[in-house]
C-alpha positions as protocol buffer text, in pm:
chain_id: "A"
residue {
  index: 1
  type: UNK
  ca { x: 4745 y: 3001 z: 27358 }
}
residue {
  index: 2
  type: UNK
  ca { x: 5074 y: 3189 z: 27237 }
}
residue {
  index: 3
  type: UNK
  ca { x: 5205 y: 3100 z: 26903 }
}
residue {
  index: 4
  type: UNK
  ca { x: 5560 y: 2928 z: 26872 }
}
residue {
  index: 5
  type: UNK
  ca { x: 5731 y: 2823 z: 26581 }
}
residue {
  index: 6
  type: UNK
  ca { x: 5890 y: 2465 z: 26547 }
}
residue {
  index: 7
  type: UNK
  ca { x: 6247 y: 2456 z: 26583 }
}
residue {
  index: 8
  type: UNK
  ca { x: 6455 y: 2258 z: 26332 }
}
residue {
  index: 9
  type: UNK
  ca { x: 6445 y: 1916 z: 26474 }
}
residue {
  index: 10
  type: UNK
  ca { x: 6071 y: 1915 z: 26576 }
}
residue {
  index: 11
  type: UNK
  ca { x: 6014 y: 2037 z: 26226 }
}
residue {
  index: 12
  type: UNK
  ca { x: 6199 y: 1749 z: 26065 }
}
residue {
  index: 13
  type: UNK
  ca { x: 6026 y: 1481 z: 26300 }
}
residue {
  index: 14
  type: UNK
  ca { x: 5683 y: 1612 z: 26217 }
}
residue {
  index: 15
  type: UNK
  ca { x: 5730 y: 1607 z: 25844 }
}
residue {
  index: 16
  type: UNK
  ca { x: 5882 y: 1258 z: 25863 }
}
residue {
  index: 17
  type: UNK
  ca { x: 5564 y: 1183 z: 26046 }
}
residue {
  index: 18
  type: UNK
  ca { x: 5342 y: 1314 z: 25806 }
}
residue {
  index: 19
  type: UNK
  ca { x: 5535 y: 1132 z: 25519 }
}
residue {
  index: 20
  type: UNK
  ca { x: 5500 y: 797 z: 25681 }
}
residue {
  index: 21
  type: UNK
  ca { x: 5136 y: 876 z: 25750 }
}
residue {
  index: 22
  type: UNK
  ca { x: 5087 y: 942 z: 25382 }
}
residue {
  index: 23
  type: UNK
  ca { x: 5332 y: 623 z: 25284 }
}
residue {
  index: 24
  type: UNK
  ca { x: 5289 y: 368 z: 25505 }
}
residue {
  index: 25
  type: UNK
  ca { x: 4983 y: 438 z: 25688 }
}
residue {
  index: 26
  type: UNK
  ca { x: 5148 y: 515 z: 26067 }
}
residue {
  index: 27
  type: UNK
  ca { x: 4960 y: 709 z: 26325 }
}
residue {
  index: 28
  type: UNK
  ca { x: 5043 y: 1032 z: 26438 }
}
residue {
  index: 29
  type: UNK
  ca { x: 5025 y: 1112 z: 26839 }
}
residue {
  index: 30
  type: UNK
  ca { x: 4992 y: 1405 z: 26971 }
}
residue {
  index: 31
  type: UNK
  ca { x: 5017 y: 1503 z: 27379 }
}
residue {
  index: 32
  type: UNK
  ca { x: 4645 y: 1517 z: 27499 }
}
residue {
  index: 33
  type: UNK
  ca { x: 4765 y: 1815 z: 27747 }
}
residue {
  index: 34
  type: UNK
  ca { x: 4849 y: 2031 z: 27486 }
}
residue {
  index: 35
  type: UNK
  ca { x: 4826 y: 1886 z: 27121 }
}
residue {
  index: 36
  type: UNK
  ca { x: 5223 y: 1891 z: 27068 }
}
residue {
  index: 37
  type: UNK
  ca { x: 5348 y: 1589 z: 26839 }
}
residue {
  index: 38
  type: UNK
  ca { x: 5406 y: 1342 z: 27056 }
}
residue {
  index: 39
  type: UNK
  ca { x: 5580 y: 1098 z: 26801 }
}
residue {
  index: 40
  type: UNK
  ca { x: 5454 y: 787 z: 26540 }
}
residue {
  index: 41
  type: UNK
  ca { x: 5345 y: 429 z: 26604 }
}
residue {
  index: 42
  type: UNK
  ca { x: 5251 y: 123 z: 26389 }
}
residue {
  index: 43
  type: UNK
  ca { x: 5004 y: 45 z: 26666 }
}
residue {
  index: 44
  type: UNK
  ca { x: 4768 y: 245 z: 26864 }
}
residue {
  index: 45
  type: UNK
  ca { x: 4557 y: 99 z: 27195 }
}
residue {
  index: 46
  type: UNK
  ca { x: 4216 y: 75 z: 27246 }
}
residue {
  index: 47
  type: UNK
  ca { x: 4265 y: 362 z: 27486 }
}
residue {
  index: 48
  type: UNK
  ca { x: 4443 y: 617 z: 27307 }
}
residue {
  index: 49
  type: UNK
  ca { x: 4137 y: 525 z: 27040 }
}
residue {
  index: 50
  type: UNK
  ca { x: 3907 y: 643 z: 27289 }
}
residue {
  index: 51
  type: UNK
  ca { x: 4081 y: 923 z: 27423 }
}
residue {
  index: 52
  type: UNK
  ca { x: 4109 y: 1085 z: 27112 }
}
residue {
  index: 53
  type: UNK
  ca { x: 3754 y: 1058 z: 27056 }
}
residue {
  index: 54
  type: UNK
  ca { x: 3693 y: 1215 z: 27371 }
}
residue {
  index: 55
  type: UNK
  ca { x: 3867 y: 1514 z: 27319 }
}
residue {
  index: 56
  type: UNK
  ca { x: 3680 y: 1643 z: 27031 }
}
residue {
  index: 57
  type: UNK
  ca { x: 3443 y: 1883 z: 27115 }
}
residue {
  index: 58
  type: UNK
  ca { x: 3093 y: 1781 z: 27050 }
}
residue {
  index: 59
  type: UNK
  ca { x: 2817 y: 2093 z: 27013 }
}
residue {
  index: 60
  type: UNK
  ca { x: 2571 y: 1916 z: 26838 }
}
């Protein structure tokens, strides 16, 4: 995977995200293809619940 940097206004959306994480307790999404930030929502669905799960590697 090749590095890039976040340009200004993907920058500012992820740090807003972040703050209302740590403030008012929103969920961060990310794109399952390739972990980008995908945005915020009050709300999250039983599915994106599970997905998540899934895609954390499990060696154990």
């Amino acid at each position: 995977m090749d590095f890039r940097p976040l340009n200004d206004t993907e920058r500012r959306q992820l740090i807003g995200a972040l703050r209302g994480n740590a403030e008012k307790n929103t969920a961060i999404l990310l794109d399952r293809r390739d972990t980008s930030f995908a945005g915020t929502t009050e709300e999250i669905t039983d599915d994106e619940v599970i997905s998540a799960i899934k895609s954390v590697p499990c060696h154990y």
